[in-house]
VEXZARO-283072 format. One line per 2 residues: number of its first residue (from 0); their letters; for each residue x, y, z of C-alpha. Coordinates in Angstrom, 3 decimals. Layout:
NUM> A> X Y Z ~ ...
end
This chain:
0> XX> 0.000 0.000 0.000 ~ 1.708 3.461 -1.132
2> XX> 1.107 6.306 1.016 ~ 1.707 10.157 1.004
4> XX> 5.179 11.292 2.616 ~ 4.077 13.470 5.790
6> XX> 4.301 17.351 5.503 ~ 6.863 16.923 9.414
8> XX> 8.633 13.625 10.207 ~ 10.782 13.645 14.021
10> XX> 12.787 11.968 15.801 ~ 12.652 12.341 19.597
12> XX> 16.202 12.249 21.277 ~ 14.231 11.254 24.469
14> XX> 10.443 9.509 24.779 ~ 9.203 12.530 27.105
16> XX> 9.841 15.158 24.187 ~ 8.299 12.926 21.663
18> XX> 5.083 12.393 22.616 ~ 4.859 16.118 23.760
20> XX> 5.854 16.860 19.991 ~ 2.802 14.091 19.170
22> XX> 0.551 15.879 21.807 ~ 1.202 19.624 19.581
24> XX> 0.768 18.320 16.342 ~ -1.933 16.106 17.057
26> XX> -4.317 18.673 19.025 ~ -3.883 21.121 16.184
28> XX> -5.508 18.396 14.184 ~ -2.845 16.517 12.289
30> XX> -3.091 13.097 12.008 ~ 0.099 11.839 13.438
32> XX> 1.471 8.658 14.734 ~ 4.373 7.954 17.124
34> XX> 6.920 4.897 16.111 ~ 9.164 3.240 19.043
36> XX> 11.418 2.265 15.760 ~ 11.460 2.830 12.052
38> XX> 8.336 1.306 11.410 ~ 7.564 -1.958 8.852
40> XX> 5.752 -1.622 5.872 ~ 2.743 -3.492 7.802
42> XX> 3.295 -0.830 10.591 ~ 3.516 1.990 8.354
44> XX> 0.079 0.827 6.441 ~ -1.721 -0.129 9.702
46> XX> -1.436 3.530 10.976 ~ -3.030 4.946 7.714
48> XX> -1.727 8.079 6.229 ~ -0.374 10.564 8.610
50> XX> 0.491 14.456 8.410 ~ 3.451 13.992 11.201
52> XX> 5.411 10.659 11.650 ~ 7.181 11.006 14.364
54> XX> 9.476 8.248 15.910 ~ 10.611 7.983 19.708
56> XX> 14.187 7.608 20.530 ~ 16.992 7.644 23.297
58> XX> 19.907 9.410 21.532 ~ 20.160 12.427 24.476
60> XX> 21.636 9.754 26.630 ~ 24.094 8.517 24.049
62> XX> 27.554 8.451 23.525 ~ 28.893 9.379 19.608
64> XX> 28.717 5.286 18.967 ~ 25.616 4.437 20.215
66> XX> 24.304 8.016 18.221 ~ 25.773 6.383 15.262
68> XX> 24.030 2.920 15.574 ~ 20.841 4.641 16.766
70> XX> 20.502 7.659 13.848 ~ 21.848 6.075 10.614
72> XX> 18.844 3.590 10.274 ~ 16.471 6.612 11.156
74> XX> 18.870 8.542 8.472 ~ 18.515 5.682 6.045
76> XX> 14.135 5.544 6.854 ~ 13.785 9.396 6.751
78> XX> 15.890 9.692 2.906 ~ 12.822 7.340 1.480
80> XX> 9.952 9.140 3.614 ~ 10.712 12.072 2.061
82> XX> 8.662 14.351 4.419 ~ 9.440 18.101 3.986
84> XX> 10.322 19.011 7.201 ~ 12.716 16.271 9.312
86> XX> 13.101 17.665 12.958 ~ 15.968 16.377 15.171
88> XX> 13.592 16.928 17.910 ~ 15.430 18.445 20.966
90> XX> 15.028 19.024 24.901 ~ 13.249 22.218 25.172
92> XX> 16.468 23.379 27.500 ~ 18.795 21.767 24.711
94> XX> 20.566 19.851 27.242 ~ 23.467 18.008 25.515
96> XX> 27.059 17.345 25.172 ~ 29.780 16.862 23.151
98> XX> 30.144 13.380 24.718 ~ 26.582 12.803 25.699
100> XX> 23.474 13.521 23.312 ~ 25.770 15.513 21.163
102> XX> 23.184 17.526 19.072 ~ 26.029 18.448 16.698
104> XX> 26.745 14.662 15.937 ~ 23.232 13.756 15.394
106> XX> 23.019 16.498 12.526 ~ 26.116 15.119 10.493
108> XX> 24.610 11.295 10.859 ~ 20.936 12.917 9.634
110> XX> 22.568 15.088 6.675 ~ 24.325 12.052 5.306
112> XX> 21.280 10.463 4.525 ~ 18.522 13.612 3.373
114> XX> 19.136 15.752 0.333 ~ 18.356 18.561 2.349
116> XX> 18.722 22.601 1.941 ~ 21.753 24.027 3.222
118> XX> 19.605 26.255 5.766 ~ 18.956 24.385 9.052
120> XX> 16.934 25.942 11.291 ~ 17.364 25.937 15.104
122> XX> 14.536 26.919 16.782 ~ 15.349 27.989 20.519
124> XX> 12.394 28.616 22.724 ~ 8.995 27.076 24.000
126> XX> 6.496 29.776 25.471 ~ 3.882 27.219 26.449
128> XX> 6.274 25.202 28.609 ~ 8.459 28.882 30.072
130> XX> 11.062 28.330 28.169 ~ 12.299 31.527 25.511
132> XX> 15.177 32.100 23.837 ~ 16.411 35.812 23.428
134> XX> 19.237 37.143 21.632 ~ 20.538 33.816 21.322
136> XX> 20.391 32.920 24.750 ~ 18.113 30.555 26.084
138> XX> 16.004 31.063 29.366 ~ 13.683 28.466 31.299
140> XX> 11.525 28.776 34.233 ~ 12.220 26.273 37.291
142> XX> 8.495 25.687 37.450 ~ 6.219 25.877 34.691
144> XX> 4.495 29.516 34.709 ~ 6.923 30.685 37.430
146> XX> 10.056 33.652 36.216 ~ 12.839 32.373 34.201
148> XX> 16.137 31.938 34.724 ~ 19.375 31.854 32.142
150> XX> 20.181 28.889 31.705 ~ 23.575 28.369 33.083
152> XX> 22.066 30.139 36.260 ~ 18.757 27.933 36.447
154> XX> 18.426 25.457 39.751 ~ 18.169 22.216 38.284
156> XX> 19.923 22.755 34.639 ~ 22.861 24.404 35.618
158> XX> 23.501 21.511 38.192 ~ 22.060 18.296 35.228
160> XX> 24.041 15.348 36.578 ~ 24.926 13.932 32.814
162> XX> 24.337 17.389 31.038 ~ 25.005 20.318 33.126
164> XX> 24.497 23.127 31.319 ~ 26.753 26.408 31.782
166> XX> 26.560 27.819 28.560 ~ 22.955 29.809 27.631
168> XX> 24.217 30.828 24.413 ~ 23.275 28.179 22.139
170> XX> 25.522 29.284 19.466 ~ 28.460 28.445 21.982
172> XX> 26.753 25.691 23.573 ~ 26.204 23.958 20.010
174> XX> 29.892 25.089 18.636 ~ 31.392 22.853 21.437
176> XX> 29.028 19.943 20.033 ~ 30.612 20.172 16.031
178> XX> 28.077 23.321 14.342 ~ 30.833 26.286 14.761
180> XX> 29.457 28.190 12.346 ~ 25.449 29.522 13.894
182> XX> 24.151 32.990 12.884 ~ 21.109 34.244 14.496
184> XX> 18.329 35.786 13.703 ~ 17.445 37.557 16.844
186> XX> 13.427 38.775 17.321 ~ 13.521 42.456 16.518
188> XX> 14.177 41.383 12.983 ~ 10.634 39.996 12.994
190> XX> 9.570 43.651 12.517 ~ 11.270 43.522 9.138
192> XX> 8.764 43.309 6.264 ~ 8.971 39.595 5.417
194> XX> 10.888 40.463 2.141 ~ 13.408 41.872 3.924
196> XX> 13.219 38.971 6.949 ~ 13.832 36.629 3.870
198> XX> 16.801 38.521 1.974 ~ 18.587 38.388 5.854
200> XX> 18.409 35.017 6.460 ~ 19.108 34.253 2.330
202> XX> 22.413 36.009 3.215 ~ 23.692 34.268 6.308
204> XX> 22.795 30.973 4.301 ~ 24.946 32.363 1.140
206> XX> 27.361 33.129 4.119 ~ 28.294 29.774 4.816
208> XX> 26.195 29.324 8.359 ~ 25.872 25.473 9.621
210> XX> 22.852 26.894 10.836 ~ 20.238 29.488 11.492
212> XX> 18.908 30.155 15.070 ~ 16.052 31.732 15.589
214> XX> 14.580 33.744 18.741 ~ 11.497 32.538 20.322
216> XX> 10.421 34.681 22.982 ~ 7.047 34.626 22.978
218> XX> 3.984 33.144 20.952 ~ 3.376 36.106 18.262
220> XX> 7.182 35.019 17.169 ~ 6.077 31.136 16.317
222> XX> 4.602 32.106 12.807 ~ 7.056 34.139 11.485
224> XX> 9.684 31.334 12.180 ~ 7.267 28.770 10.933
226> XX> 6.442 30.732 7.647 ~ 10.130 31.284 7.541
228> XX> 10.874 27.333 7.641 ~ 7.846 26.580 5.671
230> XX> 8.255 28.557 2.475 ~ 12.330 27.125 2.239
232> XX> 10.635 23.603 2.923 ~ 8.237 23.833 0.117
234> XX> 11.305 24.464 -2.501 ~ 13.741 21.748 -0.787
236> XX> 13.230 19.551 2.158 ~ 14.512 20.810 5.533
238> XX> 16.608 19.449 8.215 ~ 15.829 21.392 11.444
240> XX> 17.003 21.145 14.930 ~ 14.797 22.475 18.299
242> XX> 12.212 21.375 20.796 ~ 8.314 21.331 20.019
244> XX> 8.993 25.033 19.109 ~ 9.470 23.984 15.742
246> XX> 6.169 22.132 15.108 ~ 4.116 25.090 17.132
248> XX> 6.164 27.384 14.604 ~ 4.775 25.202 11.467
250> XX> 1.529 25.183 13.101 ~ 1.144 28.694 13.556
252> XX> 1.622 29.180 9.989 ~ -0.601 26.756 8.631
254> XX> -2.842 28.364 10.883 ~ -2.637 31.557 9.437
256> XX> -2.996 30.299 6.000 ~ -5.957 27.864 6.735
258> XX> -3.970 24.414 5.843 ~ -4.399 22.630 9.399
260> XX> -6.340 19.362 9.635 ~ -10.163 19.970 10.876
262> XX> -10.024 17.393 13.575 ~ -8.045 18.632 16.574
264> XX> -7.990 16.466 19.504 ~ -7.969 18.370 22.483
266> XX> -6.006 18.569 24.999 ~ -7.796 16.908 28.302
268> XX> -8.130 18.473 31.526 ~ -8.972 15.225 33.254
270> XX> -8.903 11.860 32.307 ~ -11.692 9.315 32.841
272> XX> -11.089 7.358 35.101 ~ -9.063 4.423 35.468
274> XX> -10.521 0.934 34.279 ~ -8.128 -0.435 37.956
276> XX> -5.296 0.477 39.929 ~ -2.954 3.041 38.043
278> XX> 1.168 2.391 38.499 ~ 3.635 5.245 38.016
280> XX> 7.375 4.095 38.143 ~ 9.067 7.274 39.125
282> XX> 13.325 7.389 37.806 ~ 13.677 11.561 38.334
284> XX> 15.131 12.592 41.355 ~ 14.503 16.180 40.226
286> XX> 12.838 18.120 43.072 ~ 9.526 18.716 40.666
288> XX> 9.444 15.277 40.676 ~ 9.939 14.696 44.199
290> XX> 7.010 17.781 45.202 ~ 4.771 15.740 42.866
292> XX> 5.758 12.371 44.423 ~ 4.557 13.977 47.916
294> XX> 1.450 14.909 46.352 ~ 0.392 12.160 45.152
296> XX> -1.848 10.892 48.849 ~ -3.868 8.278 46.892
298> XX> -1.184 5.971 45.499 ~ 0.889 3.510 47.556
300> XX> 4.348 5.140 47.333 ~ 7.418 2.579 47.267
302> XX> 10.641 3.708 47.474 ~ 12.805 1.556 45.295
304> XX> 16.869 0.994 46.331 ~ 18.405 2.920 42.886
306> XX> 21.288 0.827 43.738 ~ 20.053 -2.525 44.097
308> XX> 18.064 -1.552 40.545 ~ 21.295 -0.795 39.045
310> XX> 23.660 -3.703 40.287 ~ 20.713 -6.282 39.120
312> XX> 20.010 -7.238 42.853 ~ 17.319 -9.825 42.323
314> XX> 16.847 -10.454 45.595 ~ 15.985 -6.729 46.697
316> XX> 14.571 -5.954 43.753 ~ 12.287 -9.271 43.816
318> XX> 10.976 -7.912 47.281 ~ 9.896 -5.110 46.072
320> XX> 8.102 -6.300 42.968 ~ 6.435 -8.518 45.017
322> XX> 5.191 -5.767 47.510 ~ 4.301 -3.691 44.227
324> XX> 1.968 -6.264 42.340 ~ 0.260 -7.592 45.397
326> XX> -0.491 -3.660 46.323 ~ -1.877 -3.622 42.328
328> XX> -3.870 -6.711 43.108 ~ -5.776 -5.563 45.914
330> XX> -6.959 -2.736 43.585 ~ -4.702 0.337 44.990
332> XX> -2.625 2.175 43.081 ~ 1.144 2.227 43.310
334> XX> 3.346 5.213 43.039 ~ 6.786 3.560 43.234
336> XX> 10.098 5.542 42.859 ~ 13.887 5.683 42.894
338> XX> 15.817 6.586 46.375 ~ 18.867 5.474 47.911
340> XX> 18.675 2.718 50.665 ~ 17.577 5.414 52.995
342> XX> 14.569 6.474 50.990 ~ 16.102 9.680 50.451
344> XX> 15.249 10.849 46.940 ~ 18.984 12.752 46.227
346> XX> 20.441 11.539 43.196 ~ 22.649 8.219 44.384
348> XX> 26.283 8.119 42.575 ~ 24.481 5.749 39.616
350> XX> 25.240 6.394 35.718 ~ 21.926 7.888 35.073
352> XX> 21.336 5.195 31.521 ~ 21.915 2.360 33.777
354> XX> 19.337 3.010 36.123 ~ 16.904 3.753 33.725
356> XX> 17.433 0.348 31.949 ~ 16.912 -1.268 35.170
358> XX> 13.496 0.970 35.640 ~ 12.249 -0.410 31.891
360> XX> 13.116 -3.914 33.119 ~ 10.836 -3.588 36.167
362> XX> 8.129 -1.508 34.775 ~ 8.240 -4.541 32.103
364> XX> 8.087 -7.287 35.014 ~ 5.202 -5.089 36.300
366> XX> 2.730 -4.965 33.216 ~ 3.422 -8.697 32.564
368> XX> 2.584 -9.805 36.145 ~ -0.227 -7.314 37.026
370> XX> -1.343 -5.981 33.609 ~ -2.351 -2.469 34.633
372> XX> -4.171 -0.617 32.125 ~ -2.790 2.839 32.614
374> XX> 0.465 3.836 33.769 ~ 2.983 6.791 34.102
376> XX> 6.924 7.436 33.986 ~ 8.624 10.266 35.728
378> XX> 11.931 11.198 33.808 ~ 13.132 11.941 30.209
380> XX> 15.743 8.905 30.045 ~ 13.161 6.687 32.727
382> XX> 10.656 6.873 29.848 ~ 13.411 6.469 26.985
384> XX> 14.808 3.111 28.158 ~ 11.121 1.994 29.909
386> XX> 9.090 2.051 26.726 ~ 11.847 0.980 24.583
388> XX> 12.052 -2.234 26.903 ~ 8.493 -2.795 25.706
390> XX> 7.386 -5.040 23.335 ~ 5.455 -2.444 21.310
392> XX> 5.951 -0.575 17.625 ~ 3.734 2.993 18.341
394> XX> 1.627 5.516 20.323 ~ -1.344 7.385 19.784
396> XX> -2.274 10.532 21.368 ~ -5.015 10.535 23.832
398> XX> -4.807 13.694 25.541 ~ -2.549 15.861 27.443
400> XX> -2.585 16.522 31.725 ~ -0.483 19.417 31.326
402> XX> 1.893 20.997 28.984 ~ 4.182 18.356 28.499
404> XX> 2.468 16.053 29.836 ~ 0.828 13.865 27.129
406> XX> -1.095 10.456 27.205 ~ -0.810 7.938 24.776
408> XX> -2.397 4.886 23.978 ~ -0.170 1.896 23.174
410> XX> -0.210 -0.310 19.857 ~ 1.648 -3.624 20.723
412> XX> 0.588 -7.549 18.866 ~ 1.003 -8.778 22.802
414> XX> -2.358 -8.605 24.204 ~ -1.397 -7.648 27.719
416> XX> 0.432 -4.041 26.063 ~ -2.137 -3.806 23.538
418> XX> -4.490 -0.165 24.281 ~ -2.909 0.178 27.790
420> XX> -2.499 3.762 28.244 ~ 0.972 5.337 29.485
422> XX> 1.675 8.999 30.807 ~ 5.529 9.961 29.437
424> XX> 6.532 12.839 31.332 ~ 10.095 14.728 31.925
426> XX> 11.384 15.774 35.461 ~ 10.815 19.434 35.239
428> XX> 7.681 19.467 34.026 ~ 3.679 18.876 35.337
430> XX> 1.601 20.281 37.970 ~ 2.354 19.399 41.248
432> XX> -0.870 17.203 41.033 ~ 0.061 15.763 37.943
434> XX> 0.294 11.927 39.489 ~ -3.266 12.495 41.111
436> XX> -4.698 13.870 37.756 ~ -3.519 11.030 36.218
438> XX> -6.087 8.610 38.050 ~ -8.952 10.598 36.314
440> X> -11.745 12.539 37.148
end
């Protein structure tokens, strides 16, 4: 069965960022589908035809070889979609290294596989989740409506424990990754008339920049960069690099010119609620994370031992599953969460991928012995490595609990994965409440 390339393809360098890309495009009315992996014809034809194809991915916990085995095959599956916007879809606080999640590496494995224009747009900014990026420099709030901070001065970002980040300038911050070369088009240009907007980023292009980065500081800037992207797109497909900006950006301007799908799904306020107990497997040890974990008064809340998790301790880590599924079977719901043997939930000396592998292998061991029909992960590499130690191919959007928060339904062939619905969310993001809205109204 042929179908029509997508007008936006993605790929997710972590799961939480994904499905909050899915969530935008997919309550503006696109019809978009989510892909753990490039998906199989039979995959591909299953889901129908889409206006976003997105697929869900680890590769801002990755080292340059792991990039390289994880990218190329996207590369390769991207060249013969032939969508006319690809989107390296990034953190919205661009959190990266030249070692770790290099955003610099991922764009020379991408651009040896598309034919695509020689401007690449890099969109800094998200106003809908307080984060804006201004002259360059990129700002983020420390909660979610709250006053920003720069970013190498922001409580939680400035401190990461893989990717600190001291550098808000993401021109710097992305030279040290490979892209030395980054002009930017900072917002007062947007006053220009768009003739002129055009002729000024024609002429950093014809000047040889890796890349164009463009201001986001508020919401009236998201169509201008989107028309921007959009009108070089529709001559020669583009490669660009930013959070969910970038699809907002696009979808402002199809807004304006009257090209968006006439289906939106909207974004949920409440769930219904839960068809049983609900599990969350909490891996952040941010302090949003841990406010929301003391908020949530009507789950069960297990601590799990982050180190027996990482060192493979069956026995411990037995005990607690145990504990966990018998709590499930007596129809309560079950918060349970990293901490170190003292229940403390500081972040333990642990490399941060290996104990998110162990959290997918548990969260696994959970939905095979208990079969819980809705769930929710805490943490941008928890829900990386935990749904990509599922047995499933894609994800649907079902709604949204707050910005950046989305809820997905699952397509897997195993029966007990099949339609279960999963919260993704990242560690600085949600409501405080965001664990108790999950159980539904």
């Amino acid at each position: 069965m042929t179908v029509p390339a997508p007008r936006l393809a993605f790929y997710g360098d972590d799961f939480t960022g994904a499905t909050d890309t899915l969530a935008t495009v997919s309550g503006a009315g696109l019809r978009a589908m989510l892909f753990l992996h490039p998906p199989t014809d039979r995959q591909r034809a299953a889901a129908g035809p889409l206006d976003c194809l997105g697929i869900a991915g680890a590769a801002r916990s990755m080292d340059a070889l792991e990039q390289e085995r994880e990218l190329d095959g996207v590369g390769r599956y991207f060249s013969r979609l032939g969508a006319a916007v690809t989107l390296y879809k990034t953190c919205s606080t661009f959190d990266s290294s030249p070692d770790t999640g290099s955003i610099g590496a991922a764009v020379g494995i991408l651009r040896r596989h598309l034919d695509a224009s020689p401007f690449l747009p890099i969109v800094g900014g998200q106003p809908n989740l307080s984060r804006y990026c201004v002259f360059g420099n990129l700002f983020a709030a420390f909660r979610t409506g709250e006053g920003a901070y720069r970013l190498d001065r922001h409580p939680t970002m400035s401190r990461h424990p893989v990717t600190p980040m001291h550098e808000s300038d993401l021109r710097l911050h992305l030279a040290r990754q490979g892209l030395k070369n980054i002009a930017s088009i900072q917002y007062p240009s947007y006053d220009l008339p768009s003739m002129e907007l055009d002729a000024l980023i024609n002429a950093r292009v014809a000047d040889g920049a890796q890349g164009i980065l463009f201001d986001i500081g508020h919401v009236a800037h998201l169509p201008i960069v989107g028309r921007a992207i959009w009108t070089r797109a529709c001559e020669r497909p583009v490669l660009a690099i930013g959070p969910s900006g970038v699809a907002q950006a696009l979808l402002a301007h199809w807004s304006e010119m009257k090209t968006l799908g006439a289906n939106p799904v909207h974004a949920q306020a409440t769930l219904a609620p839960s068809d049983g107990p609900v599990f969350v497997l909490s891996g952040s040890m941010s302090p949003v994370t841990a406010r929301q974990i003391e908020a949530a008064v009507s789950y069960q809340r297990i601590a799990l031992d982050a180190h027996a998790l990482a060192a493979a301790d069956s026995v411990r880590i037995d005990a607690v599953l145990a504990q966990v599924l018998q709590a499930l079977s007596q129809g309560r719901h079950v918060l349970a969460y990293t901490a170190d043997p003292s229940g403390s939930t500081a972040r333990p000396d642990i490399p941060a991928a290996a104990l998110a592998k162990a959290c997918g292998v548990f969260l696994a061991r959970v939905l095979q012995a208990a079969a819980p029909r809705r769930v929710g992960v805490a943490g941008g590499d928890t829900s990386s490595h935990c749904v990509r130690g599922l047995d499933i191919w894609g994800l649907s959007y079902l709604g949204q609990l707050d910005p950046g928060v989305a809820v997905c339904g699952i397509h897997a062939d195993l029966p007990h994965l099949r339609g279960v619905e999963i919260m993704l969310k990242g560690g600085q993001v949600g409501s405080t409440a965001v664990f108790e809205r999950l159980l539904g109204s």
